[in-house]
C-alpha positions in Angstrom: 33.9 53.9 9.9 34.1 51.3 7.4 30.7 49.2 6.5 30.3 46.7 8.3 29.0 43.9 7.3 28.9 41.3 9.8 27.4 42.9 12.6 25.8 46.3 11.1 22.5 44.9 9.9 21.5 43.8 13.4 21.8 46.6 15.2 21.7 49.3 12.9 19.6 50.8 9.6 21.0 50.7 6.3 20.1 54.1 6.1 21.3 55.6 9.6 24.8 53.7 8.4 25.2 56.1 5.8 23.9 59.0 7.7 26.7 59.0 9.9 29.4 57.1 7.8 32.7 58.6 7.3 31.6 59.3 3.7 28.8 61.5 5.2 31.1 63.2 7.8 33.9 64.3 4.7 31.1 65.5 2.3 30.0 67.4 6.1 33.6 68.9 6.3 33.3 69.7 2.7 30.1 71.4 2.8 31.7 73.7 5.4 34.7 74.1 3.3 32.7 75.8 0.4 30.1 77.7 2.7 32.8 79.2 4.6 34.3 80.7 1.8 31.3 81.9 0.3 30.3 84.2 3.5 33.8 85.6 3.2 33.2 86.5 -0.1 30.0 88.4 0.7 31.7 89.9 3.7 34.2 90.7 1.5 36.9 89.0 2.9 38.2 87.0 -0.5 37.2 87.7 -3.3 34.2 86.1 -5.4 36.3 84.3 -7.9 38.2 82.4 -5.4 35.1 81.3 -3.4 33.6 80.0 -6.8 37.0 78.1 -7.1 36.7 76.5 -3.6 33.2 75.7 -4.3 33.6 73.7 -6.8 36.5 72.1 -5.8 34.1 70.8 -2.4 31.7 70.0 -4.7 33.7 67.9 -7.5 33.8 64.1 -4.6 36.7 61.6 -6.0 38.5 63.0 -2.5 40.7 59.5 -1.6 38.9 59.0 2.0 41.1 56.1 2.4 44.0 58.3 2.0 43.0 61.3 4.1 42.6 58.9 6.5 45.8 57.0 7.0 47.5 60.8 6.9 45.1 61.5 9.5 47.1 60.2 12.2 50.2 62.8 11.9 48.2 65.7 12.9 44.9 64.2 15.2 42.4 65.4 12.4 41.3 64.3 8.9 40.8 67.8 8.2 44.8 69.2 7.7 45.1 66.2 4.7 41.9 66.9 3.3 42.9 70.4 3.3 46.0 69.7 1.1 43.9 67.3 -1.4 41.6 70.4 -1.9 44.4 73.0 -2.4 46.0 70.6 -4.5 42.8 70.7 -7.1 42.4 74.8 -6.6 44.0 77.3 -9.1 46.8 79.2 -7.0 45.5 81.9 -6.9 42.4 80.7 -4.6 44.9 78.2 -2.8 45.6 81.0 0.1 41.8 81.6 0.9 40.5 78.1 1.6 40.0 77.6 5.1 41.0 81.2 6.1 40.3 81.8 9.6 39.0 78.5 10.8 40.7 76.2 12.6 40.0 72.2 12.4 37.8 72.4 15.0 35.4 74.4 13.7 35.2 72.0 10.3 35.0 68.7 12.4 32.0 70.8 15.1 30.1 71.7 12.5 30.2 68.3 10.4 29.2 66.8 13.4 26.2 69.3 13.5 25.1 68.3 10.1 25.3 64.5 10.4 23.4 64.5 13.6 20.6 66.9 12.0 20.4 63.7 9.4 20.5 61.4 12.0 17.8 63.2 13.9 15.1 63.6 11.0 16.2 59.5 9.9 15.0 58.7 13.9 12.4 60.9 13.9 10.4 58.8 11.3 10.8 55.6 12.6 10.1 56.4 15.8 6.9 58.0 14.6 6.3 54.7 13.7 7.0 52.7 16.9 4.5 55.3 18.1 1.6 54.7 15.8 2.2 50.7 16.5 2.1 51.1 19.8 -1.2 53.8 19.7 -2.4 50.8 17.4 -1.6 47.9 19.9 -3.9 50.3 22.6 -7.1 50.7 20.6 -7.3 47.2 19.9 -6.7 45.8 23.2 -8.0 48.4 25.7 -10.4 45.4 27.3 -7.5 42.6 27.0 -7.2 41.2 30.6 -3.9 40.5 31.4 -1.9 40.5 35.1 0.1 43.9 35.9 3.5 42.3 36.9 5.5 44.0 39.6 8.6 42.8 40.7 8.2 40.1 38.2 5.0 39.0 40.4 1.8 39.6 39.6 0.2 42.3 41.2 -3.4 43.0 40.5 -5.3 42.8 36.7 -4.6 45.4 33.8 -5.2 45.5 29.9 -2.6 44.8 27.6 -4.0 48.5 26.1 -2.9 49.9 28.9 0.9 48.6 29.1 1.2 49.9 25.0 -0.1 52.7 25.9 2.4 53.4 28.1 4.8 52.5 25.7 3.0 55.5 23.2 3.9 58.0 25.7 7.3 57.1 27.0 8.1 56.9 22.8 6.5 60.0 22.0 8.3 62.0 25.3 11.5 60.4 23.7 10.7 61.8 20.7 10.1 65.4 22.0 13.4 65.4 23.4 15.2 64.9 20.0 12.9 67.2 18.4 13.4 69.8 20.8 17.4 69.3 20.7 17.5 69.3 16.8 15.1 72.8 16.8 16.9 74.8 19.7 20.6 72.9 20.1 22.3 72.4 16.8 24.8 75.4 16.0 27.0 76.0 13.6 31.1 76.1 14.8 33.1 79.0 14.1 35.5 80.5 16.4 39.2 80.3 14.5 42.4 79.0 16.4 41.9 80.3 19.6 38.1 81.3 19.6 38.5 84.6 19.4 37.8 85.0 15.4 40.8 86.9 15.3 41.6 86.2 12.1 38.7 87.0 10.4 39.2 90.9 11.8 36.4 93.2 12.6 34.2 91.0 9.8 34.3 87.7 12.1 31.3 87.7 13.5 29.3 88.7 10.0 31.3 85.8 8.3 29.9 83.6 11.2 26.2 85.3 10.6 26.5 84.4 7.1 28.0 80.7 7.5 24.9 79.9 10.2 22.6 81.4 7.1 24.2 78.7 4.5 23.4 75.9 6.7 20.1 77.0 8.2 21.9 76.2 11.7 21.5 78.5 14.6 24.1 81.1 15.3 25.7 80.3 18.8 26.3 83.3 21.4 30.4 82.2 21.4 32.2 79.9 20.1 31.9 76.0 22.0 35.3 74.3 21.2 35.4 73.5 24.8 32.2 74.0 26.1 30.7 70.0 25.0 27.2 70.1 26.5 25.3 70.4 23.6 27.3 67.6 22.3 26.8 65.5 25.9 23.3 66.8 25.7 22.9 64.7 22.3 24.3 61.9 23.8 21.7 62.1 26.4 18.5 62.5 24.3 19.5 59.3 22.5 20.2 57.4 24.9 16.8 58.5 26.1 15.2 57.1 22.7 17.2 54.2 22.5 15.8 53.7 26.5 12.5 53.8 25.6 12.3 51.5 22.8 14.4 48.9 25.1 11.8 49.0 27.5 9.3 47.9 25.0 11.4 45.2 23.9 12.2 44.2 27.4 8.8 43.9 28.0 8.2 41.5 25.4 11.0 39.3 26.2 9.3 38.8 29.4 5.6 38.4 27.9 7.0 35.9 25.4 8.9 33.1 27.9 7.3 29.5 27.3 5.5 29.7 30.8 3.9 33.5 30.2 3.3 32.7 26.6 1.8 36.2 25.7 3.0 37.2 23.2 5.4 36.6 20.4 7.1 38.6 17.5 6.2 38.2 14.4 7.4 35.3 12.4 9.7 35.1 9.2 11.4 32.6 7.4 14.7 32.2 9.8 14.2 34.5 12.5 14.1 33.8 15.8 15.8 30.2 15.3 18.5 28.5 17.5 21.8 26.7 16.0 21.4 24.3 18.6 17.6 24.1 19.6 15.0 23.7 16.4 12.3 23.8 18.5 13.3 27.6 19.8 11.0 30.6 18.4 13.7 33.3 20.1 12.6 37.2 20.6 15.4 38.0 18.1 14.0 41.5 17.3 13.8 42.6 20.9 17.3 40.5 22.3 19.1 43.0 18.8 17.0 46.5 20.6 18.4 45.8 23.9 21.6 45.1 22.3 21.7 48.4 20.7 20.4 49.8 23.9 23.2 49.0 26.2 25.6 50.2 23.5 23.8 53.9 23.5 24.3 54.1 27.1 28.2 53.6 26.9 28.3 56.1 24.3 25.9 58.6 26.1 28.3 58.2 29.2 31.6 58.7 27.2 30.0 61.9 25.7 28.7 63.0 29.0 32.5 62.2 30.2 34.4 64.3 27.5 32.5 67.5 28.5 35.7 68.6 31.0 38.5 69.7 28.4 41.2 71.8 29.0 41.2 75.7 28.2 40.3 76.2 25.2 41.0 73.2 23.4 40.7 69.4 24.1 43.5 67.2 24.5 41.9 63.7 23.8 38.3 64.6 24.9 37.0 66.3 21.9 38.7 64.0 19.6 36.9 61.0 21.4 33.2 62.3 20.3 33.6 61.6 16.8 33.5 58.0 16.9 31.0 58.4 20.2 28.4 60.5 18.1 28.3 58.2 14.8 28.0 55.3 17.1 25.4 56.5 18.9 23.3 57.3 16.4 23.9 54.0 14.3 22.8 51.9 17.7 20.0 54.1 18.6 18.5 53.5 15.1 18.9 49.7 15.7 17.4 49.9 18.4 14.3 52.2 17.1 14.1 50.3 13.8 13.5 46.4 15.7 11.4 47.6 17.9 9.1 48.7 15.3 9.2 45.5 13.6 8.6 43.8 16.8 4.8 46.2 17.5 3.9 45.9 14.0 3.6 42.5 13.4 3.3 41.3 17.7 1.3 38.8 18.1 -1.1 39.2 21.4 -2.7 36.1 23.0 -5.5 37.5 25.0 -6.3 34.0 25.6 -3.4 33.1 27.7 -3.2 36.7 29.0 -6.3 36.0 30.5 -5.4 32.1 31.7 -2.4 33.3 33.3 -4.2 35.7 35.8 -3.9 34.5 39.7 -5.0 37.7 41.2 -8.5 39.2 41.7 -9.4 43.2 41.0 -10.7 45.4 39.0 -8.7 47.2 36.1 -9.8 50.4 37.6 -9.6 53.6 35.2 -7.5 51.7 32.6 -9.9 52.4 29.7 -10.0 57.1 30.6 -6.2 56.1 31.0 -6.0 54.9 27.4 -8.1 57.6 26.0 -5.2 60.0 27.8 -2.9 58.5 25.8 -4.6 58.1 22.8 -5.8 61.6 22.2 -2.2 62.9 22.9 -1.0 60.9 20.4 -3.6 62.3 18.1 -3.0 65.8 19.0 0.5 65.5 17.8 0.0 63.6 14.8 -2.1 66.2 13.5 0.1 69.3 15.1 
């Protein structure tokens, strides 16, 4: 994916960019390269010399990317052309034992494996930190008065500690999910043309025990070139993330109209200004989460959609993932990364919270409710 300039900065992180860039994905395919032949050496497979060889040949970068990429086309896979620019750099003898008994498949799988364990620990900070806003946002206001809206109309009184407190949990559950999918769902991809590790003789399933060890990646039970659900399954849990931060940010599109006048994001030179209105203070932050939001969701579904592949290999579906996945994570991390800017600089006005209430009531058991919350949150932080 090239950088993108234009568009990238709002609804993505200059870091999650080059998580999942295409530079990231062919050092992945790489990686895989050079640890592949390495457990074939110690299964004894080829011998030590030639794994050395195709090591540093992985290792060396100066790979034309550009180039792989325009050959790409002719086969469906970046990995055949950046097979031949490898072979081309190895000594012939080691030239016949690069890539032996893989298929592209398993390259591209297990790239994807390693870009979205990046990905992962790159969301997993800065949604700790939309969490500790959040938690934040509930101590200080627990007894700030403010209407419960439902159906856009008020219903009866809360506290503003309350409503982030919800927002605490529904990040931290988020959260959970990722961290449970990148501890228990990442595998490593090894199964040869047809699955059946055929090639790699009676040593294929030590070769695949020793490529899992290399990358610190589970082992799978069988190969999954056409059995997606991990890979719909990821989809999912960030679409989840992405979810839960857009609620937040829908929230305080609402809170921050001129006649509810709640709140308002935080203010910097520029932001939030209108080409045609100078007077406008817009919820630019939030408007860029929910952007990224709706984007996750299309991804999530075309994930969830290329799970039904034929036999036992894709014609189209698999193939589609690749851009899916990297845009997934680049939109989820948009998504994340405003809506932390929004909670840590928001602006509360208890003032007009408490001004705009119509209804009579009492706030019931919304102070115990934030303590629930609040001692979760602490729990984990110190798990």
């Amino acid at each position: 994916m090239p950088e993108d300039r234009l568009f990238g900065p709002t609804f993505t992180t200059p870091e999650m960019a080059a998580a999942v860039s295409e530079q990231a994905w062919l050092h992945a395919m790489l990686e895989f390269e050079a640890a592949l032949a390495r457990a074939e050496a110690r299964a004894g497979l080829i011998p030590h010399s030639a794994a050395e060889a195709i090591s540093s040949a992985c290792a060396a970068g100066g790979l034309d990317i550009t180039g792989i990429g325009r050959q790409a086309p002719a086969t469906g896979t970046p990995v055949v052309p950046m097979l031949e620019a490898l072979r081309a750099r190895l000594p012939e003898p080691a030239r016949e034992h690069l890539h032996r008994g893989a298929t592209s498949q398993d390259v591209l799988d297990t790239a994807l494996m390693l870009v979205a364990r990046q990905g992962l620990e790159l969301l997993a900070a800065d949604l700790a930190g939309v969490a500790a806003a959040a938690a934040g946002l509930a101590r200080r206001h627990r007894a700030t008065s403010m209407p419960a809206r439902t159906l856009l109309q008020q219903a009866l009184p809360t506290t503003f500690g309350l409503k982030a407190a919800g927002w605490l949990v529904a990040v931290l559950e988020a959260a959970d999910g990722l961290d449970a999918y990148r501890r228990t769902r990442l595998a490593v991809q090894l199964g040869g043309p047809a699955g059946t590790l055929s090639a790699l003789g009676d040593q294929g399933l030590a070769v695949r025990r020793e490529l899992a060890a290399e990358f610190d990646l589970p082992e799978p039970l069988l190969p999954w070139h056409t059995a997606r659900a991990r890979v719909a399954e990821l989809g999912a849990a960030l679409a989840v993330a992405a979810g839960a931060v857009a609620k937040i940010a829908l929230d305080v599109v609402l809170l921050a109209q001129t006649e509810v006048g709640e709140v308002t994001e935080p203010e910097a030179p520029g932001r939030g200004g209108s080409s045609a209105l100078p007077h406008k203070r817009n919820p630019a932050l939030s408007v860029a989460a929910l952007a990224s939001a709706r984007g996750v969701q299309a991804q999530a579904g075309l994930l969830l959609g290329t799970m039904v592949q034929a036999h036992e290999r894709a014609a189209g579906e698999w193939q589609a993932e690749w851009p899916a996945v990297s845009e997934a994570f680049r939109l989820t991390a948009g998504a994340v990364a405003r809506t932390r800017e929004v909670l840590e600089g928001l602006e509360v006005h208890a003032d007009r919270m408490q001004a705009n209430l119509r209804v009579e009531g009492s706030i019931g058991s919304a102070a115990a409710l934030i303590d629930l919350a609040l001692a979760d949150y602490e729990r984990r932080a110190h798990e």
